[in-house]
N, C-alpha and C positions, 0 to 999 in steps of 0.2 A: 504494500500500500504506500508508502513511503516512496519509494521509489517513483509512481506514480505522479506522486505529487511534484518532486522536483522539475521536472521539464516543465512544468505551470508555473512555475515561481513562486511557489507555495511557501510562506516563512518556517524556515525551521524548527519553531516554536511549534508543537502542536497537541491542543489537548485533546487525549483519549477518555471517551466519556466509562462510564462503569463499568467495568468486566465483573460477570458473575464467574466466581471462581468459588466452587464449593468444598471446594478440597482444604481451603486454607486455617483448617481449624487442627483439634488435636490428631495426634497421629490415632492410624486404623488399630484396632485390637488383633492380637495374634488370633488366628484361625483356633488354636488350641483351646483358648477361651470359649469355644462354641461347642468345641467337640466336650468340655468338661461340665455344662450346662446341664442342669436334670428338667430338659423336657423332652418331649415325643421327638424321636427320629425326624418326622417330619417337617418339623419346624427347625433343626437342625439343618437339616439340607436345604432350608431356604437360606436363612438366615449366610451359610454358607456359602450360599450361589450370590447372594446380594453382598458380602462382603470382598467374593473374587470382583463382580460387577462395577462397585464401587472402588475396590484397588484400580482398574484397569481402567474408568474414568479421571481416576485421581492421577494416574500417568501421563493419560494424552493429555490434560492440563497443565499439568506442572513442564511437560516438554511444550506446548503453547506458549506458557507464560516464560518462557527458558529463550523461546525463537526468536517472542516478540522483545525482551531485554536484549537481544542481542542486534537486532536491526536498530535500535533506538539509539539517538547520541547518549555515550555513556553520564553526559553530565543531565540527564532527564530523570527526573525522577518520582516514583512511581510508590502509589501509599496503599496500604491494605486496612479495612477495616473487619475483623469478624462481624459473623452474619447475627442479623437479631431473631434470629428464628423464626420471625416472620415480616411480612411486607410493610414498610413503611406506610404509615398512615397520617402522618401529623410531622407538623417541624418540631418537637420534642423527639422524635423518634430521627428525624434528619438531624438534630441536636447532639443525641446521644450516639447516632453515624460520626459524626466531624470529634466527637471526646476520644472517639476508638482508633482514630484514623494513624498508621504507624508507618517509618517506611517499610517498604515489602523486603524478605529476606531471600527472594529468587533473582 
């Protein structure tokens, strides 16, 4: 995209609006944890398939937000906030977005 923009004379300056990146919160639980759980076999195997699911979204992200650091002028910089668990509703809640806001560590 960047690229892009250069032959327009686009300023170097450029703000990227919000990436939802869901992965940026604690690390995933070992698989182990699932398998030592006492419920039914079959919520086992979900649970298991949703945590491979979610390992292997958490990658293609983390190499997205890896690609997009790396096209970017290094002196740009790029903040993360954890997610409020749910959708903003109010500027109290875009309030409490801007208190969390940190630089990102990718």
């Amino acid at each position: 995209m960047l690229d892009m923009l250069k032959p327009v004379g686009a300023r170097e300056t450029i703000l990227i609006g919000p990436i939802q990146h869901e992965t940026l919160g604690p690390p995933l639980p070992d698989p182990a944890e699932i398998r030592r759980l006492e419920l039914p076999a079959v919520v086992k195997r979900k649970l298991a398939r949703n945590l491979k699911d979610y390992s292997a979204l958490k990658e293609r992200e983390e190499r997205a937000l890896r690609e997009l650091r790396r096209n970017l002028p290094s002196r740009t910089r790029i903040l993360t906030a954890p997610d409020l668990s749910r959708e903003p509703r109010s500027i109290a809640d875009l309030a409490e977005i801007a208190r969390r806001l940190e630089p990102a560590t990718f």
